[in-house]
C-alpha positions as CSV (number, residue, x, y, z in Angstrom):
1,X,-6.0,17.2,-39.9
2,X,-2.4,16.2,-39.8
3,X,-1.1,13.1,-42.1
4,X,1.6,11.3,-41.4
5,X,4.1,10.0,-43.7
6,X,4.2,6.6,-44.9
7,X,7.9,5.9,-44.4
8,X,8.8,4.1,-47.4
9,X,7.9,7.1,-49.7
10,X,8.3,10.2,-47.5
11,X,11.1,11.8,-49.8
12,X,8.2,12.4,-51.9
13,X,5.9,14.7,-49.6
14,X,5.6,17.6,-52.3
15,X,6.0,17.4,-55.7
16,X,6.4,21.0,-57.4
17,X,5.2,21.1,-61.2
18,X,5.3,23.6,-63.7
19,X,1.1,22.5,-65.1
20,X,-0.4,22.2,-61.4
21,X,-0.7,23.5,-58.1
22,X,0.6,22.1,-55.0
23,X,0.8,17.9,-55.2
24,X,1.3,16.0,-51.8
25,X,2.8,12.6,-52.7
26,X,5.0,11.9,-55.1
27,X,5.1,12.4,-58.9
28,X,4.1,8.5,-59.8
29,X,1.8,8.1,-56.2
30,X,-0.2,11.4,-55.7
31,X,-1.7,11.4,-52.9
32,X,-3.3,15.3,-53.5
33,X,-3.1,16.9,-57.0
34,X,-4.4,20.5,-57.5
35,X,-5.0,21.1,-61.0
36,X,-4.1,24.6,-62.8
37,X,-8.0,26.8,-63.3
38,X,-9.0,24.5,-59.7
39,X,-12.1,26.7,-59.3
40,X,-13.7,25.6,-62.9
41,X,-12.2,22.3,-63.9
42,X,-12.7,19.3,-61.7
43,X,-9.2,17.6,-62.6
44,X,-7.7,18.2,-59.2
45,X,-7.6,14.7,-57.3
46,X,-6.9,12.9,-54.2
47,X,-6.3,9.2,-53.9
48,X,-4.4,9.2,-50.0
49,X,-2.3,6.3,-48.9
50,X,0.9,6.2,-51.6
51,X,3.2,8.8,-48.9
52,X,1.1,9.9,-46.2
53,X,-0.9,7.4,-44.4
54,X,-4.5,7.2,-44.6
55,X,-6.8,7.1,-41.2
56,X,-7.8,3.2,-40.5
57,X,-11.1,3.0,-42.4
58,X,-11.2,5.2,-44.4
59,X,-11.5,5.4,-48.3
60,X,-8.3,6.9,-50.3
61,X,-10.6,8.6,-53.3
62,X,-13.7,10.2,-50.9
63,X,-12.0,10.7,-47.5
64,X,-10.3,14.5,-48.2
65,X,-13.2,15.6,-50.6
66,X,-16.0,13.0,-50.8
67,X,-15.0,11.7,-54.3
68,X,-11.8,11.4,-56.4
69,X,-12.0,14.1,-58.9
70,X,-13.5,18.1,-57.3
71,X,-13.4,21.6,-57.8
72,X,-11.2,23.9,-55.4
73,X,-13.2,26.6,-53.9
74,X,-10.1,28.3,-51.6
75,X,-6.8,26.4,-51.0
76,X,-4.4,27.4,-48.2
77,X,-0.9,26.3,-47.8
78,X,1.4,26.0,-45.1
79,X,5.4,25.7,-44.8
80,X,6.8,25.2,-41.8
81,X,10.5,26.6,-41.5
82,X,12.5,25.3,-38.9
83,X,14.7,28.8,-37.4
């Protein structure tokens, strides 16, 4: 599924942190947060809705994972490089 950015906070799409994995949303409104040991500790999050707009209806803690807090089983990311 493809997000799109809430206007008023897009220059915070990915946050890059030394203690974490990748983090979509901005450091004070994180919308995704993977957590360093993902696999074994639950403290990777999502809460959509601060910089990429969540689907009409939907709840900002259960929509991406069911509930707020989860463990990672496998994690892809993308990059898409303009050439």
């Amino acid at each position: 599924m493809k997000l799109p950015l809430n206007q008023q906070h897009n220059q915070h799409s990915v946050y890059c942190g030394s203690l974490n994995g990748p983090i979509f949303g901005g450091y004070n409104g994180r919308d995704l947060c993977i957590g360093n040991n993902c696999n074994s500790r639950d403290f990777s999050y999502s809460k959509l809705g601060h910089s990429y707009t969540l689907p009409p209806g939907q709840n900002e803690e259960t929509f991406l994972a069911g509930s707020c807090y989860f463990l990672v089983a496998d994690i892809e990311v993308f990059a898409a490089v303009q050439q």
